[in-house]
C-alpha positions in Angstrom: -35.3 -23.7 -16.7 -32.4 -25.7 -15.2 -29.1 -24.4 -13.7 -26.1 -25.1 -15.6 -23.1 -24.8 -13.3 -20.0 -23.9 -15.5 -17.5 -23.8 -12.4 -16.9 -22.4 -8.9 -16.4 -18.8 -9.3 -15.2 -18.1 -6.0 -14.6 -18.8 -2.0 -15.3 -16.3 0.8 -13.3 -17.0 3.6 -13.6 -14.8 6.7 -10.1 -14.9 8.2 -8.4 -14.0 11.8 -5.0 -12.7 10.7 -5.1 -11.2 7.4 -1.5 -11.0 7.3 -1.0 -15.3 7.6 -3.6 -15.9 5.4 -1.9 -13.7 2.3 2.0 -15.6 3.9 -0.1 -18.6 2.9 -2.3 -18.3 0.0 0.0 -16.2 -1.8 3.8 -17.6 -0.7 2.9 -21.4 0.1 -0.1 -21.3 -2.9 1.3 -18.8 -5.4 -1.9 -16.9 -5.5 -2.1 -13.7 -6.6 -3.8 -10.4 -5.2 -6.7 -9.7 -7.8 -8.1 -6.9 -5.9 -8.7 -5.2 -2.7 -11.4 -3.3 -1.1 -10.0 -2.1 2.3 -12.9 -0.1 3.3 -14.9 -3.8 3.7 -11.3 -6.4 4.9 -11.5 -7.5 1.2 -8.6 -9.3 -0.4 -9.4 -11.0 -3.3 -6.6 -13.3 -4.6 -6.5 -15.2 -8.0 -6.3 -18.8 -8.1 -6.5 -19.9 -11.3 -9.9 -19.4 -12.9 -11.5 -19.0 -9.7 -10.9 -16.8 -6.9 -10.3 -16.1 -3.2 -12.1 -13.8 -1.4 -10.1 -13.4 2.3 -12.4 -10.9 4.3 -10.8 -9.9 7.9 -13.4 -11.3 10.5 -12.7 -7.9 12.1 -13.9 -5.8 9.6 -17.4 -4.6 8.4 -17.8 -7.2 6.1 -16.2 -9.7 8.0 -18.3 -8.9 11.8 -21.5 -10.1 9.7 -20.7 -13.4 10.2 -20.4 -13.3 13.9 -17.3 -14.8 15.9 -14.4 -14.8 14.2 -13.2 -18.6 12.7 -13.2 -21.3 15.3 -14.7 -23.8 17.1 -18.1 -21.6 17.4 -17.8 -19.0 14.5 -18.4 -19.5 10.9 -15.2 -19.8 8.6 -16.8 -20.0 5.2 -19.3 -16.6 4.3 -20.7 -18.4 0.9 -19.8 -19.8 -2.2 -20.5 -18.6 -5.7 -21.1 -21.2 -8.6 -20.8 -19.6 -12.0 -24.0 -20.3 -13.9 -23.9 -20.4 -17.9 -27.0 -17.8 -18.4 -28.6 -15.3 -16.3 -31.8 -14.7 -17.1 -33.6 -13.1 -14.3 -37.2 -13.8 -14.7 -36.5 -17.1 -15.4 -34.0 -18.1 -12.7 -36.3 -16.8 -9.8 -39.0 -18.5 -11.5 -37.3 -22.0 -11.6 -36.2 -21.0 -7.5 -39.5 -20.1 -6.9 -41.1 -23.4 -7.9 -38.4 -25.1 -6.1 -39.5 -23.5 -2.7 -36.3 -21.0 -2.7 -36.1 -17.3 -2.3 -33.7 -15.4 -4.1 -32.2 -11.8 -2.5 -31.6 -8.8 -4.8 -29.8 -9.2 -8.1 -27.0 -7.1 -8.2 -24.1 -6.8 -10.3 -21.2 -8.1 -8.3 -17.1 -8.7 -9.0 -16.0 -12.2 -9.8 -13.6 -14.2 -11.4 -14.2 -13.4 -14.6 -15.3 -9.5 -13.6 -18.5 -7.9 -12.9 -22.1 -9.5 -13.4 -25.3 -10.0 -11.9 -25.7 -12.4 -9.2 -28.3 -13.4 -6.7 -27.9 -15.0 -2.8 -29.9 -17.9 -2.2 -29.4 -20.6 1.0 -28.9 -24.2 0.7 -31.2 -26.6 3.4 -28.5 -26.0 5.9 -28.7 -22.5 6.0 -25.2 -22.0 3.6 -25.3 -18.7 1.5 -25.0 -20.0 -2.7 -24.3 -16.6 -4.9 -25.5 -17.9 -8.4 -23.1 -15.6 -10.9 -23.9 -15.1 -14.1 -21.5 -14.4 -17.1 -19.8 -10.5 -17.0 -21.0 -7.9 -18.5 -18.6 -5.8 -20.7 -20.5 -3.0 -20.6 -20.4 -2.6 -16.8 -18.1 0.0 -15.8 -18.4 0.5 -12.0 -17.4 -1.6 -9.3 -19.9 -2.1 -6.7 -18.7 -3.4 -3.0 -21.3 -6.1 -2.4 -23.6 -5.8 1.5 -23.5 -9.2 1.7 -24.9 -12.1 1.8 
């Protein structure tokens, strides 16, 4: 099985001052806000096709990832690449035999709404969310644990 990559689904950045990064992104870039999940510092702006995840480095989400942005503290949480199909058995097979261990699938929220999706890290230690297409028939939102 190969990966086909249909686009970048969406960017997690983990942010310092929530309020700057929505002046920016939303009245510099003209993004708009998609959704929100306070309980987790989740601000998820729409940028086109794609999204922006903005997660508050201060909040539960956002102290996962250690220091705050900066010289010593991670800025990007991961990136998710919108893959064409999602067929489970198949996809951690192909990983598998590629060396690479996939986390839980999960149905997650995404630019195009809510699908199954699975964490794997690049040889650098970077978190990759493969997403697969939406499911209609999910009704739920689920706020993810992570990466």
């Amino acid at each position: 099985m190969a990966i086909t990559v249909s686009g970048l689904d969406h960017v997690v950045l983990r942010v310092r001052d929530m309020s700057a990064s929505l002046a920016f992104y939303r009245g510099v870039l003209g993004c708009r806000v998609e959704r929100e999940v306070e309980s987790l510092g989740l601000v998820q702006l729409r940028a086109g096709r794609s999204l922006i995840d903005l997660v508050d480095a201060a909040g539960e989400l956002g102290r996962q990832g250690g220091r705050a942005p900066g010289p010593d503290g991670r800025n990007l949480d991961h990136f998710a690449l919108r893959i064409e199909t999602f067929d489970e058995e198949r996809l951690r097979a192909w990983l598998a035999g590629h060396g690479i261990d996939a986390g839980e699938t999960q149905d997650r929220f995404g630019a195009e709404g809510t699908g199954p999706s699975l964490y794997i890290r690049d040889p650098d230690g970077n978190t990759v969310e493969l997403k697969g297409p939406p499911d209609a028939t999910v009704c739920t939102i689920r706020t993810p644990s992570g990466p």
